[in-house]
N, C-alpha and C positions, 0 to 999 in steps of 0.2 A: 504494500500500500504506500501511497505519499502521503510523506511524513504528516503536510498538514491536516490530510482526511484522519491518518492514525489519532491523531490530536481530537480533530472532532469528534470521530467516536469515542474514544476515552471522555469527554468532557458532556457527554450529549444522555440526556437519560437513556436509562435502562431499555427500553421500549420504545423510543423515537427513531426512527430510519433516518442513514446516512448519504446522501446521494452524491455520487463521484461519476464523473465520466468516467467511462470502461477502459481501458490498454485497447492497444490495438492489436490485432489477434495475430497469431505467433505466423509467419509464413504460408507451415504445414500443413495449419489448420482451414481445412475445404468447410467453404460457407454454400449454403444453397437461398434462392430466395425462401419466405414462409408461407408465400401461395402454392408452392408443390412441393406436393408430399402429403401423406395421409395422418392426419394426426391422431394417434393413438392412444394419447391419457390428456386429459383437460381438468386441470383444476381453479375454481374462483378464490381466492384469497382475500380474508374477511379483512375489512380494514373500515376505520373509523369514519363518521359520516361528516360530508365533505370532502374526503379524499377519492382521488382517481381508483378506478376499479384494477383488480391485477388478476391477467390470469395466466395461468403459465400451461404453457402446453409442453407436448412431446411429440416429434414428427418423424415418421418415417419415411427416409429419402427416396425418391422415385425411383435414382439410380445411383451405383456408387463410382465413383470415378477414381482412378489409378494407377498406378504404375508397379502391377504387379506379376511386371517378368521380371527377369535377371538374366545378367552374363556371367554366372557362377565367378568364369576364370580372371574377368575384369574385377570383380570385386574381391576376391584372392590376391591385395595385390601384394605380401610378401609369401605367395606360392607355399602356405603351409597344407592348404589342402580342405581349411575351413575359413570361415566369415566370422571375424573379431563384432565385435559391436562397434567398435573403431570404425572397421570396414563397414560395416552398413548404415552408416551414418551418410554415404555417396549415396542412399537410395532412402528418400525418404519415408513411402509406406515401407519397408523390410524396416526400416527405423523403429518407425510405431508398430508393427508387429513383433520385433524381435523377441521381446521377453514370452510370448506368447508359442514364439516358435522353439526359444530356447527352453524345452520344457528338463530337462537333465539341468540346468542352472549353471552350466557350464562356463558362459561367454562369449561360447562362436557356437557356429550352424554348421551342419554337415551337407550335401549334396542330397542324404536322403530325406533329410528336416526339411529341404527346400524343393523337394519331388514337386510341387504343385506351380511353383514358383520360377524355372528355369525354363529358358528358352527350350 
């Protein structure tokens, strides 16, 4: 958080919301618009009278977009035979899946970890 929001909340009662502009979202992170996609849980959240109504939803993507091939032997690039997290850090969805792939907790990927995944 910035520092002065940090500040406001500490000073702000227990119960009052803090309102901050957002960060601006990380690269990697794929946005879609909020007209498509089928929204899947909707909830209204109660809030005191006078204030704006909040409802937050949860949307399922039309479609998922990515970059989920690989060149095993490009991303091997000190030819040990596996994929460091180092190394897949060149490919950003293998990035955000990696722990997912890494299921032995390892810290690299083998060729048959990535059977689904390779050119």
């Amino acid at each position: 958080m910035v520092p002065a929001v940090c500040a406001q909340a500490q000073n702000a009662p227990r119960d009052a919301a803090v309102t901050a502009p957002l960060p601006a979202a990380p690269v990697n992170v794929r946005a879609q618009p909020l007209a498509s996609g089928a929204v899947t849980h909707q909830v209204q959240l109660p809030t005191e009278p006078g204030q704006a109504a909040v409802t937050v939803r949860s949307i399922q993507p039309d479609s998922v977009v990515g970059n989920y091939r690989i060149d095993f032997d490009a991303l091997d690039v000190d030819g040990d035979g596996f994929i460091s997290r180092e190394e897949a850090q060149a490919n950003p969805a293998l990035a955000d899946e990696f722990n997912a792939l890494d299921s032995a907790r390892r810290g690299r990927l083998t060729r048959e970890q990535l059977a689904g995944w390779l050119r």
